[in-house]
C-alpha positions as CSV (number, residue, x, y, z in Angstrom):
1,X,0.0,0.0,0.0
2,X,1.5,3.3,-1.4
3,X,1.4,6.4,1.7
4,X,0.8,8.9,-1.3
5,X,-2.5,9.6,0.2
6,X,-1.8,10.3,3.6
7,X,-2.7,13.9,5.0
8,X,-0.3,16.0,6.4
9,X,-0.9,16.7,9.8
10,X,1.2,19.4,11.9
11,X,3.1,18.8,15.1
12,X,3.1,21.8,16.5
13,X,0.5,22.9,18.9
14,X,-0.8,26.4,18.9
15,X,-1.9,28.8,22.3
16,X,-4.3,30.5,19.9
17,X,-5.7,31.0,16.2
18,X,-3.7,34.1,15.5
19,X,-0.4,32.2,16.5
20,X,-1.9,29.4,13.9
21,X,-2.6,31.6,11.0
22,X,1.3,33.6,12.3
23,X,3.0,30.3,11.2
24,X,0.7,29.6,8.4
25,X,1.4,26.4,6.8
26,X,0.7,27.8,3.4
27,X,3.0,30.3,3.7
28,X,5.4,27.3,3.3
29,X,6.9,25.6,-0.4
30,X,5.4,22.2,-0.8
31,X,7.4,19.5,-2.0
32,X,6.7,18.4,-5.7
33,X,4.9,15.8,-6.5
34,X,6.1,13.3,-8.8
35,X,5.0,10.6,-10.3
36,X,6.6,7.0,-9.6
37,X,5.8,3.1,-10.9
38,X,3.8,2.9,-7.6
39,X,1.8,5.8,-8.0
40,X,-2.2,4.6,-8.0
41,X,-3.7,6.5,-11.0
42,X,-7.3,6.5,-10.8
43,X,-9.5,5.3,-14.1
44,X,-11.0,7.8,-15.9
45,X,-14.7,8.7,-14.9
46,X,-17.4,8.1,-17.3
47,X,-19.6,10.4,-18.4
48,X,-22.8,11.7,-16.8
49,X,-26.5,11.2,-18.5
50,X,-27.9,14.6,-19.3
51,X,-30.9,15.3,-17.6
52,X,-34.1,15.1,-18.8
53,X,-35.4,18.6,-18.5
54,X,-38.9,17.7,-19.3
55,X,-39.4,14.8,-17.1
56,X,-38.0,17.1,-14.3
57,X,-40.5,20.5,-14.6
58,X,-43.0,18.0,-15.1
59,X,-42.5,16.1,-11.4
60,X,-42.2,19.6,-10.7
61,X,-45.6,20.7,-11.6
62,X,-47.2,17.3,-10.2
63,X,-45.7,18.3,-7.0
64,X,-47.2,21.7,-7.1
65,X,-50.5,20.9,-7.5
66,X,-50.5,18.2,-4.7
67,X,-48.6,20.7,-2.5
68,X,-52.0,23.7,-3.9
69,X,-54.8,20.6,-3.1
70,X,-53.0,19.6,0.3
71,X,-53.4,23.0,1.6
72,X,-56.6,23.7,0.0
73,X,-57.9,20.3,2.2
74,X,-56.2,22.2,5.2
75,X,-57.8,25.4,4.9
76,X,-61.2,23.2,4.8
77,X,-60.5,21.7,7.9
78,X,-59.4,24.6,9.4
79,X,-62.6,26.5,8.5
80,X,-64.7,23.3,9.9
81,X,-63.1,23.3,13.0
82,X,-63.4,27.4,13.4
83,X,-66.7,26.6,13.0
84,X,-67.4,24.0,15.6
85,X,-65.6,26.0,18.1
86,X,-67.9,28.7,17.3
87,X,-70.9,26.7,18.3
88,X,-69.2,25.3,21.4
């Protein structure tokens, strides 16, 4: 197993942020990478679907009218129950 992935971590502790961002590891050259016989190149990624722009406004508009009856079906039942109250 190659260590070409491991993250750098720093060993020196800081007594605040300020004294962090002071030493500021980026103010620092990194070493060059190179590449060697064990380096792990990844494969290359395939290529996304385009989406279907029609499907998707469609679903969209399905979802708005369920979303305009749901509350029209909660505005009933809130009227309904404004009125039983009232004749309590």
């Amino acid at each position: 197993m190659s260590n070409q992935y491991v993250q750098y971590e720093c060993k020196r502790k800081f007594n605040s942020k300020y004294d962090e961002y002071q030493y500021g590891e980026w103010r620092f050259n990194k070493p060059r990478v190179f590449v060697t016989p064990e380096t792990i190149i990844p494969d290359t990624p395939t290529p996304m679907e385009e989406p279907d722009d029609v499907a998707y406004h469609l679903a969209i508009v399905k979802l708005d009218e369920e979303n305009e009856e749901f509350n029209n079906q909660v505005t009933e039942q809130n009227t309904l129950f404004n009125q039983v109250l009232a004749l309590l």
